[in-house]
VEXMIBA-845691 format. One record per residue: x, y, z of N, C-alpha, C, O, CB in turn; residue number from 1; residue in one letter. Coordinates in pm, whole numbers. Glycine has a CB too. Layout:
<rs>
<n_c1:X | n_c2:Y | n_c3:Z | ca_c1:X | ca_c2:Y | ca_c3:Z | c_c1:X | c_c2:Y | c_c3:Z | o_c1:X | o_c2:Y | o_c3:Z | cb_c1:X | cb_c2:Y | cb_c3:Z | i:NUM | aa:a> $
...
</rs>
This chain:
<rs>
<n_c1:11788 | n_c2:8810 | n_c3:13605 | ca_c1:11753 | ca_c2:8758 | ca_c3:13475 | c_c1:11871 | c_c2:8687 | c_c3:13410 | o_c1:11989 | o_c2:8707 | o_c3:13442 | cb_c1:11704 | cb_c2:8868 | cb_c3:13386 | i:1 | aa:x> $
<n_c1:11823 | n_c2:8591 | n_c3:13300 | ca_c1:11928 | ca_c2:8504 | ca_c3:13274 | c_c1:11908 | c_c2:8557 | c_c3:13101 | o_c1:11811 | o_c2:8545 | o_c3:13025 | cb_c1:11904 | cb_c2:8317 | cb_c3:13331 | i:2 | aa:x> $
<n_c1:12058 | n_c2:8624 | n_c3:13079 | ca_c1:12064 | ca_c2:8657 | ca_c3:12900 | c_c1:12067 | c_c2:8514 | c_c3:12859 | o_c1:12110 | o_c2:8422 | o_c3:12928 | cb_c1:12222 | cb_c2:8754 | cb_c3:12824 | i:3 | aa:x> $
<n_c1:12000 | n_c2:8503 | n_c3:12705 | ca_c1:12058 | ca_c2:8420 | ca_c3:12623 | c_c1:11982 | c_c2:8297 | c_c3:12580 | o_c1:12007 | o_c2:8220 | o_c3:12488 | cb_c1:12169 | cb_c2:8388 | cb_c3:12680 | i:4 | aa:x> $
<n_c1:11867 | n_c2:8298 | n_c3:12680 | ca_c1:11790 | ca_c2:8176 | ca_c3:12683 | c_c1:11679 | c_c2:8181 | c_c3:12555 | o_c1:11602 | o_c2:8268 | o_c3:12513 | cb_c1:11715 | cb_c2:8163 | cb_c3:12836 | i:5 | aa:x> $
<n_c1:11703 | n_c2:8083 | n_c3:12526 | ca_c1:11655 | ca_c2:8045 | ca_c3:12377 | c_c1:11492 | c_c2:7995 | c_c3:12413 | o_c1:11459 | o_c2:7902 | o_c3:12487 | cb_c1:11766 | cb_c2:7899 | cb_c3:12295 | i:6 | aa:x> $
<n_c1:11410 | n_c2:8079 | n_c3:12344 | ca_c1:11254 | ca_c2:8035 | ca_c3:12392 | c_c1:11162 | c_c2:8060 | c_c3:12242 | o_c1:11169 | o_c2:8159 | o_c3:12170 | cb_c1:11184 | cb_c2:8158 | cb_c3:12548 | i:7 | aa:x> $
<n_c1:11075 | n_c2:7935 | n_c3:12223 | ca_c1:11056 | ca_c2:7854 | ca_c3:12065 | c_c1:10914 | c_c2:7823 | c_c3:12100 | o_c1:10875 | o_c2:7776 | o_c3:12207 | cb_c1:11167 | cb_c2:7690 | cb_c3:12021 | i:8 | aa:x> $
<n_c1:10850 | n_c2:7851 | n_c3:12008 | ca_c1:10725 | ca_c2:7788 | ca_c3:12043 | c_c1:10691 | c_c2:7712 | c_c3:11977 | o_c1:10681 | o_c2:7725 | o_c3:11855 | cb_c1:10632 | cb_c2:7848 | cb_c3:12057 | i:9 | aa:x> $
<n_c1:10656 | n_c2:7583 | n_c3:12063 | ca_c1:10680 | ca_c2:7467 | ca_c3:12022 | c_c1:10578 | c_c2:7418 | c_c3:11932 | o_c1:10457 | o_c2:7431 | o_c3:11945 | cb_c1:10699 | cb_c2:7391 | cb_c3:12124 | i:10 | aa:x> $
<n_c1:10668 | n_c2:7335 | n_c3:11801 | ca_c1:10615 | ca_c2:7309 | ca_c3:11689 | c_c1:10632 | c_c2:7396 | c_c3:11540 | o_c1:10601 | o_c2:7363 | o_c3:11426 | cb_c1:10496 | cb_c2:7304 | cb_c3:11729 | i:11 | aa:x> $
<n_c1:10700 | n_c2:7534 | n_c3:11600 | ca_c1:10717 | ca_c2:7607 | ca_c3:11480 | c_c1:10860 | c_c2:7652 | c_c3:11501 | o_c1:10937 | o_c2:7612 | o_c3:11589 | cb_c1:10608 | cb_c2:7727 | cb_c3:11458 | i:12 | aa:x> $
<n_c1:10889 | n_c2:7764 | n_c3:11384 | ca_c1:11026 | ca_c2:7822 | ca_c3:11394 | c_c1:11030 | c_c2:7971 | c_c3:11483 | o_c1:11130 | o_c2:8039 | o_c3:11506 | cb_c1:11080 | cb_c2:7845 | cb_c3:11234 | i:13 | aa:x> $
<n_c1:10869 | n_c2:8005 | n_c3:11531 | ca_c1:10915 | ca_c2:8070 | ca_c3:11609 | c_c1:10939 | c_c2:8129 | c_c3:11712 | o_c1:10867 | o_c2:8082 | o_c3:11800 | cb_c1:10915 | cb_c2:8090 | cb_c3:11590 | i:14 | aa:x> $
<n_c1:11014 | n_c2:8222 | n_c3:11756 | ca_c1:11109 | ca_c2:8251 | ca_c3:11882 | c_c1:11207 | c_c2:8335 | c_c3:11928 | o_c1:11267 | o_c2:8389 | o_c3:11835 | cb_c1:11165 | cb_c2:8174 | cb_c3:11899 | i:15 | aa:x> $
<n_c1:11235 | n_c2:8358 | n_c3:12007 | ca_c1:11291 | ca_c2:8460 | ca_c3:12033 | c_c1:11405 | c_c2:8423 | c_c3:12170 | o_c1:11378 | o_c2:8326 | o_c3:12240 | cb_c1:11174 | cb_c2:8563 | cb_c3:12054 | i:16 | aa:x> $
<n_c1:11522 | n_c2:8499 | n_c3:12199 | ca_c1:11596 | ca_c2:8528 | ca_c3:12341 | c_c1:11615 | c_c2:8599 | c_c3:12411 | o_c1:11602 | o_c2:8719 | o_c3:12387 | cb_c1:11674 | cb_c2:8521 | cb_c3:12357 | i:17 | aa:x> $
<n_c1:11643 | n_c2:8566 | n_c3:12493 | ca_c1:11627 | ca_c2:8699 | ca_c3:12629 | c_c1:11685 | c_c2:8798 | c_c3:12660 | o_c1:11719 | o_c2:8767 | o_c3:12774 | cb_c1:11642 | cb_c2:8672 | cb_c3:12745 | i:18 | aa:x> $
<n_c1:11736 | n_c2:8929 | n_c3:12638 | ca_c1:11831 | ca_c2:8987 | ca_c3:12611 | c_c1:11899 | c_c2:9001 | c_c3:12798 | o_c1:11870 | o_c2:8939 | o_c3:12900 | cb_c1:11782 | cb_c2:9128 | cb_c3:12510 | i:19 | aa:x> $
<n_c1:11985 | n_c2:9097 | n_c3:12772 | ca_c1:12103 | ca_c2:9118 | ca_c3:12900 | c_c1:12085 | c_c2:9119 | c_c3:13030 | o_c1:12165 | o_c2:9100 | o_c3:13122 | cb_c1:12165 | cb_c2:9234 | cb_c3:12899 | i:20 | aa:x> $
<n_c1:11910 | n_c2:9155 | n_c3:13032 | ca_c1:11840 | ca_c2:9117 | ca_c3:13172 | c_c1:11751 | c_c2:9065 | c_c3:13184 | o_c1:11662 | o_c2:9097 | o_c3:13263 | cb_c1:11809 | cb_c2:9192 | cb_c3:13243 | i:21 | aa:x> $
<n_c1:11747 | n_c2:8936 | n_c3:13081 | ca_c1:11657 | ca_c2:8806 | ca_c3:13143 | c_c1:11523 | c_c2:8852 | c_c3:13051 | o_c1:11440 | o_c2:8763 | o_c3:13030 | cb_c1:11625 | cb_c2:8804 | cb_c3:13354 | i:22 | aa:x> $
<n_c1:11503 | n_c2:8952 | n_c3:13009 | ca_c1:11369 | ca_c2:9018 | ca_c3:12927 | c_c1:11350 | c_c2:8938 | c_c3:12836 | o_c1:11449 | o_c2:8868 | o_c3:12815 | cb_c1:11377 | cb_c2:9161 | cb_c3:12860 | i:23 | aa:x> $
<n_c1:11234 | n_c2:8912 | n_c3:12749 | ca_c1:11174 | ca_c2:8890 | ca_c3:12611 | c_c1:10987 | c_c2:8948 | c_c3:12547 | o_c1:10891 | o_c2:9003 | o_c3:12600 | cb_c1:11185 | cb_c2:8719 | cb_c3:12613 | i:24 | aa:x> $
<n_c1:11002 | n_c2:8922 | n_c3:12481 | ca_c1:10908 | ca_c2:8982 | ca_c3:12413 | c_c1:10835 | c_c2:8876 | c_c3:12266 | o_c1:10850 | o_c2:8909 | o_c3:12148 | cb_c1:10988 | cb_c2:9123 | cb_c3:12370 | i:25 | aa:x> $
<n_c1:10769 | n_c2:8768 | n_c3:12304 | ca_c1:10736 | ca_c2:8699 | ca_c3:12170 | c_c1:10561 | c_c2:8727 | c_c3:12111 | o_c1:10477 | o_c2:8669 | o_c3:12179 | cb_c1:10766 | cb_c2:8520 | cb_c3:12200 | i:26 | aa:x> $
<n_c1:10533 | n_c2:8772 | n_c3:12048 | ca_c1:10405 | ca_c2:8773 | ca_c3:11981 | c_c1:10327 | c_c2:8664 | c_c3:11942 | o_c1:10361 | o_c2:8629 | o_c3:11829 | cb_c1:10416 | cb_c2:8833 | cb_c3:11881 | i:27 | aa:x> $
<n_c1:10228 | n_c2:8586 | n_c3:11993 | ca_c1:10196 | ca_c2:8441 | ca_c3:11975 | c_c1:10062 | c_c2:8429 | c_c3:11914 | o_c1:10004 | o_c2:8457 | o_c3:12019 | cb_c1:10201 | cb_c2:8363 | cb_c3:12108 | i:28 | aa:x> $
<n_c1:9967 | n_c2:8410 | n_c3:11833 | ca_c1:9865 | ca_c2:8408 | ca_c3:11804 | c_c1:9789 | c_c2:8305 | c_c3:11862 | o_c1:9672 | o_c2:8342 | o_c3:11869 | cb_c1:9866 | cb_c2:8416 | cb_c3:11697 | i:29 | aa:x> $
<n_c1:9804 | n_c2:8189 | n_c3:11907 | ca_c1:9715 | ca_c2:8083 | ca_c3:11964 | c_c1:9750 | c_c2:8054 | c_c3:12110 | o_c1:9847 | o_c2:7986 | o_c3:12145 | cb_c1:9725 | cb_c2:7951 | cb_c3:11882 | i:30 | aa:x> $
<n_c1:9642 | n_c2:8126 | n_c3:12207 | ca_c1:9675 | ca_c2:8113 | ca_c3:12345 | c_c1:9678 | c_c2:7990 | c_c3:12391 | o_c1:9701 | o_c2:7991 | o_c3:12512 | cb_c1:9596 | cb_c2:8179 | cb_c3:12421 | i:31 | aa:x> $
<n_c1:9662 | n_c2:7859 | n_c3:12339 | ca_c1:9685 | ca_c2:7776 | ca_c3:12375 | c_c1:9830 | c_c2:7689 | c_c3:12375 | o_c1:9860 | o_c2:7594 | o_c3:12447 | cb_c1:9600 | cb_c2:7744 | cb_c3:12337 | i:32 | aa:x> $
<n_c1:9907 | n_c2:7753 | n_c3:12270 | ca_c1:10064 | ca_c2:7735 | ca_c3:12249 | c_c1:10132 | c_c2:7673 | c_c3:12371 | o_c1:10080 | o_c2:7660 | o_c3:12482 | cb_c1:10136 | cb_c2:7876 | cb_c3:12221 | i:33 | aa:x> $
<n_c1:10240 | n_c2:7643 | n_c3:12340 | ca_c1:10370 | ca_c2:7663 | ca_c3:12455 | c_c1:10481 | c_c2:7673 | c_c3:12411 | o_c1:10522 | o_c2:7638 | o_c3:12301 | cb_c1:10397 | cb_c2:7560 | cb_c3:12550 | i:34 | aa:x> $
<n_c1:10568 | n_c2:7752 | n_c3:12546 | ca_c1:10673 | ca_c2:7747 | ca_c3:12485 | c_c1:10727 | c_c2:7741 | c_c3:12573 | o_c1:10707 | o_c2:7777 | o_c3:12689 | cb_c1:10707 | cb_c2:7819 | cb_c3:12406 | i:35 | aa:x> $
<n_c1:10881 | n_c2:7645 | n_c3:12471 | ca_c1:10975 | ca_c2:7558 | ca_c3:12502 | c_c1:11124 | c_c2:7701 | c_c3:12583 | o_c1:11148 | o_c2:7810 | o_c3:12530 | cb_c1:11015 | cb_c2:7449 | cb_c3:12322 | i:36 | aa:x> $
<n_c1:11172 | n_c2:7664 | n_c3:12672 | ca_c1:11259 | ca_c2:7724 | ca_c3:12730 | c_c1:11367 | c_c2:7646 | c_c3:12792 | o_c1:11367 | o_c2:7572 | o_c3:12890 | cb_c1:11201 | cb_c2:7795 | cb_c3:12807 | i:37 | aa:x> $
<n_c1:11515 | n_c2:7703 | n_c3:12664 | ca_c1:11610 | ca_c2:7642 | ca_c3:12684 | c_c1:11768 | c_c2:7715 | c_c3:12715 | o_c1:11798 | o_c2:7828 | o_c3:12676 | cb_c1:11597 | cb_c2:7567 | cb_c3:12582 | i:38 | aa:x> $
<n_c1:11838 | n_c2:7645 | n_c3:12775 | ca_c1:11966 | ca_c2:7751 | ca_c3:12766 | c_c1:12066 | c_c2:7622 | c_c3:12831 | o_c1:12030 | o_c2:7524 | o_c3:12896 | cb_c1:11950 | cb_c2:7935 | cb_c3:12884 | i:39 | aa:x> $
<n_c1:12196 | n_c2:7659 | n_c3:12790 | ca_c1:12312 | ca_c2:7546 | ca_c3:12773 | c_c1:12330 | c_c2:7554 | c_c3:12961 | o_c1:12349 | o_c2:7652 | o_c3:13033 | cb_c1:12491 | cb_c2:7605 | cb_c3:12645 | i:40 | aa:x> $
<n_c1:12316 | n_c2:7402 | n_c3:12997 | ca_c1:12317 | ca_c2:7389 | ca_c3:13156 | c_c1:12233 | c_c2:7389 | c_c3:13273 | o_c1:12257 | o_c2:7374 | o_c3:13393 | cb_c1:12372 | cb_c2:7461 | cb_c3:13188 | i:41 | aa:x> $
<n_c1:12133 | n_c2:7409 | n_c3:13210 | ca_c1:12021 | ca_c2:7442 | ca_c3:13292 | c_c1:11887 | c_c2:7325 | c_c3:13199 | o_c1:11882 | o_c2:7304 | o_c3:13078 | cb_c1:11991 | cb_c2:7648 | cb_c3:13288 | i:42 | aa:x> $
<n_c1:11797 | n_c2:7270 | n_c3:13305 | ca_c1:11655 | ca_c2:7217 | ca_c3:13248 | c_c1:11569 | c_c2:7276 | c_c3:13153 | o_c1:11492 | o_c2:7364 | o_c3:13192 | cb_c1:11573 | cb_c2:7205 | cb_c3:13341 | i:43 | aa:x> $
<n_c1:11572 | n_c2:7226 | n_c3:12985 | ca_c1:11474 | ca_c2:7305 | ca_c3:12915 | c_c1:11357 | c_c2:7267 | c_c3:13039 | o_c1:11367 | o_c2:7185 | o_c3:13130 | cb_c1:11440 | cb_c2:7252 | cb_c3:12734 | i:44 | aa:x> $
<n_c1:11228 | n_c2:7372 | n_c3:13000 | ca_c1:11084 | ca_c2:7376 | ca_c3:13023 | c_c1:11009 | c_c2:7421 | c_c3:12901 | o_c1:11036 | o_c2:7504 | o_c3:12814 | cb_c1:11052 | cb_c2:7467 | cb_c3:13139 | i:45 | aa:x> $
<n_c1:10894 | n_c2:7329 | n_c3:12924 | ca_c1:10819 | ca_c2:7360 | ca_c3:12858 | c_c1:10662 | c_c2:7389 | c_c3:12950 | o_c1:10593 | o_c2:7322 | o_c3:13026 | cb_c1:10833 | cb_c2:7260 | cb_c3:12756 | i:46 | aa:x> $
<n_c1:10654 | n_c2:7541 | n_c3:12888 | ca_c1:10547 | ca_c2:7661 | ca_c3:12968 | c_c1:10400 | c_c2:7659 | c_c3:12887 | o_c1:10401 | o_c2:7751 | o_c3:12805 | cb_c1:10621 | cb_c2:7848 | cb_c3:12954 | i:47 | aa:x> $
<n_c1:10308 | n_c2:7603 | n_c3:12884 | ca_c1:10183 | ca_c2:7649 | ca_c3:12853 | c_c1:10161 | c_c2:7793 | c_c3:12876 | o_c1:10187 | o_c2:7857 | o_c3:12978 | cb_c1:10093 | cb_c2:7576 | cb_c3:12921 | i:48 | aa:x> $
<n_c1:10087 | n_c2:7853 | n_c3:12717 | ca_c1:10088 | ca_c2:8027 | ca_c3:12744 | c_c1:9937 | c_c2:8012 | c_c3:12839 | o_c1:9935 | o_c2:8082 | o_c3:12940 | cb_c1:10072 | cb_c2:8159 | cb_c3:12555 | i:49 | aa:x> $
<n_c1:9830 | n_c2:7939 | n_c3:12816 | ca_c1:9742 | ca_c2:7948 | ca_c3:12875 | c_c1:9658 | c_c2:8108 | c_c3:12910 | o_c1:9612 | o_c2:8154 | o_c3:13015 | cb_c1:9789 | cb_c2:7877 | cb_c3:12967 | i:50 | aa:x> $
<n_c1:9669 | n_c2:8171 | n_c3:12748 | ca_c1:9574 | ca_c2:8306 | ca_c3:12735 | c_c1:9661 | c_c2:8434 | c_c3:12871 | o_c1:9605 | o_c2:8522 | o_c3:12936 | cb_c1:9356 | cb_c2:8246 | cb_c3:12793 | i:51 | aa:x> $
<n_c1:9814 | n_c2:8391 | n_c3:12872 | ca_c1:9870 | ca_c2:8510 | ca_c3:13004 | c_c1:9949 | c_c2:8552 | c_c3:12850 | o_c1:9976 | o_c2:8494 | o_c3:12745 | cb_c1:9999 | cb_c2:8445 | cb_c3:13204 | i:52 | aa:x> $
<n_c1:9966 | n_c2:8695 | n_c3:12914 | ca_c1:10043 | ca_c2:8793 | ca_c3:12854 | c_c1:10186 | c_c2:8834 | c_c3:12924 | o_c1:10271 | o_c2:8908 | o_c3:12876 | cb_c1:9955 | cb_c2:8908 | cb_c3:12845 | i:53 | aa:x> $
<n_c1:10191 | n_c2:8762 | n_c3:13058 | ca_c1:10311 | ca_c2:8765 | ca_c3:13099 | c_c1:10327 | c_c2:8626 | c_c3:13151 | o_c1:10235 | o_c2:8555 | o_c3:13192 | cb_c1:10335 | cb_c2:8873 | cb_c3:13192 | i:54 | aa:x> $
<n_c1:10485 | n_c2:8586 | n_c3:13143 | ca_c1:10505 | ca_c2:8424 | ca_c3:13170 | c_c1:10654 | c_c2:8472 | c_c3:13191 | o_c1:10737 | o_c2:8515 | o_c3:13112 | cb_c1:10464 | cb_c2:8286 | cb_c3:13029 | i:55 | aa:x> $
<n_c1:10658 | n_c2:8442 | n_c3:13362 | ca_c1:10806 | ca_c2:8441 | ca_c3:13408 | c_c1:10862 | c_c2:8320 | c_c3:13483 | o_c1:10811 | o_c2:8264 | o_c3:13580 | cb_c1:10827 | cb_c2:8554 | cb_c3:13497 | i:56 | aa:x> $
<n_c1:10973 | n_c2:8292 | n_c3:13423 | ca_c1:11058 | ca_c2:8098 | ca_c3:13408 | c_c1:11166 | c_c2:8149 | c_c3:13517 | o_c1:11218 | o_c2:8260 | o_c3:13530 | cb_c1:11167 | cb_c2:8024 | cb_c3:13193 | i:57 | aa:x> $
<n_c1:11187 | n_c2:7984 | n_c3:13622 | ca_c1:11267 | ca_c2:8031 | ca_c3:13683 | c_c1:11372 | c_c2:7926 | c_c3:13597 | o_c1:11323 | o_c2:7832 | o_c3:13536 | cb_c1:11241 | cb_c2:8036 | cb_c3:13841 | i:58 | aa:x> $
<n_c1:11496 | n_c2:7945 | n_c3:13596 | ca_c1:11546 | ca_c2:7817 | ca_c3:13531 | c_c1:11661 | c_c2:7694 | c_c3:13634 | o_c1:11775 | o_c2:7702 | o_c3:13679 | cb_c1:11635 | cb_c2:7885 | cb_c3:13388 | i:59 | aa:x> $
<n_c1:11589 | n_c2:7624 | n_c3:13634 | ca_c1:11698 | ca_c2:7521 | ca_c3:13735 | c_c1:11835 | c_c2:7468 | c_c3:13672 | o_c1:11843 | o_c2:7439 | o_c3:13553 | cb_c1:11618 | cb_c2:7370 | cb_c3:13776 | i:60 | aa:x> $
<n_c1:11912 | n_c2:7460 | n_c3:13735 | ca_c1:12036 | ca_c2:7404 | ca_c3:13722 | c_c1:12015 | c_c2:7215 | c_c3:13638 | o_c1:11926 | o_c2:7142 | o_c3:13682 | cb_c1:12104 | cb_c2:7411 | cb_c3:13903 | i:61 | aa:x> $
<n_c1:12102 | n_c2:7169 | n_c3:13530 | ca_c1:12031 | ca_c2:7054 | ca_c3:13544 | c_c1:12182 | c_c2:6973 | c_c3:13641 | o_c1:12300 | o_c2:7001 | o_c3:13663 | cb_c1:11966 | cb_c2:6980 | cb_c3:13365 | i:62 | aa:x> $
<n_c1:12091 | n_c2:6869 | n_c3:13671 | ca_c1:12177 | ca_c2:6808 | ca_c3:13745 | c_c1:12293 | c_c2:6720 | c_c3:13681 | o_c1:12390 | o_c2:6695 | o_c3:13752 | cb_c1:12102 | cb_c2:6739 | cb_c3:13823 | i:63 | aa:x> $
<n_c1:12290 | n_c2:6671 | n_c3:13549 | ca_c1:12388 | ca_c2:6567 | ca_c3:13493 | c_c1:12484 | c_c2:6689 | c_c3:13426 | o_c1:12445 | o_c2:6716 | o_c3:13313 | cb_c1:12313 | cb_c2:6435 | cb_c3:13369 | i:64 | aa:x> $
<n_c1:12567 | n_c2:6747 | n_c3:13457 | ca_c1:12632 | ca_c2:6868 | ca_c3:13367 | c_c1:12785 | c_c2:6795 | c_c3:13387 | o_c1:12809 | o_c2:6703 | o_c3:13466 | cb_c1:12610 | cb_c2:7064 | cb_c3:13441 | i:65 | aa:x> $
<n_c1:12880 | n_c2:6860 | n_c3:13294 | ca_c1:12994 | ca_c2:6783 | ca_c3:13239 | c_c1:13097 | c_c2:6850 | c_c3:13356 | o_c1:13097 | o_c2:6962 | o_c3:13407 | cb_c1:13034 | cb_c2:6814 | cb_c3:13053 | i:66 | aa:x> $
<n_c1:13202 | n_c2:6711 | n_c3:13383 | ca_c1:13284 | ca_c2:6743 | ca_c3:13473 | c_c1:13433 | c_c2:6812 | c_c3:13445 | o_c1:13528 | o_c2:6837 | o_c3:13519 | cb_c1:13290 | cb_c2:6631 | cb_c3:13533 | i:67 | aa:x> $
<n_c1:13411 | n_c2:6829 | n_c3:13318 | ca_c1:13534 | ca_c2:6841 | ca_c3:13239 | c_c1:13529 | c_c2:6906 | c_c3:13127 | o_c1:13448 | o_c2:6834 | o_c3:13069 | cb_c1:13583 | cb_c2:6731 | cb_c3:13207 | i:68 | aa:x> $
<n_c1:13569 | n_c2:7038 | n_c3:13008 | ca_c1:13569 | ca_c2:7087 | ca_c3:12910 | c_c1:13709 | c_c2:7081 | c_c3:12877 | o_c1:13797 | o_c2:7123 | o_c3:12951 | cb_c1:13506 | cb_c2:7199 | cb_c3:12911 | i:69 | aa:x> $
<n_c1:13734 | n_c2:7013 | n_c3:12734 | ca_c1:13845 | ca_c2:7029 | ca_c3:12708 | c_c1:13822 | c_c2:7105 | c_c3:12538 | o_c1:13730 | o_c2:7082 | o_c3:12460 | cb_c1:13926 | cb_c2:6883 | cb_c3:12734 | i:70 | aa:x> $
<n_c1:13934 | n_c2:7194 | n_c3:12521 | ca_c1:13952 | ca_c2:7293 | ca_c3:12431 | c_c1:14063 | c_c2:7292 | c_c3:12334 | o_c1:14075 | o_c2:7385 | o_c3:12254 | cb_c1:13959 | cb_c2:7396 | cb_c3:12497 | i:71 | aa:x> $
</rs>
């Protein structure tokens, strides 16, 4: 599991992240929703809930990531 990943359902403010082992827990009222899944380095997705009560993201690497951090 990946901590930290920021997941929003899209169009509103709300949302929730994944805690230390990749887990979450969001309460959604319209099974038709989606939600947006993001985290620094990796491809947001965006997941149709499509009436499931469980929805597990794999998250890909994105490919344009910075060659350099300066501090």
């Amino acid at each position: 599991g990946l901590p930290g990943v920021n997941i929003l359902v899209k169009g509103t403010n709300q949302g929730t992240v994944t805690d230390g082992s990749g887990n979450y827990s969001l309460s959604v009222a319209d099974g038709n929703a989606i939600l947006l899944f993001s985290f620094v380095g990796y491809t947001s997705q965006e997941i149709p809930i499509q009436n499931r009560s469980v929805i597990d993201v794999s998250m890909a690497l994105e490919e344009s990531s910075l060659d350099e951090i300066v501090v």
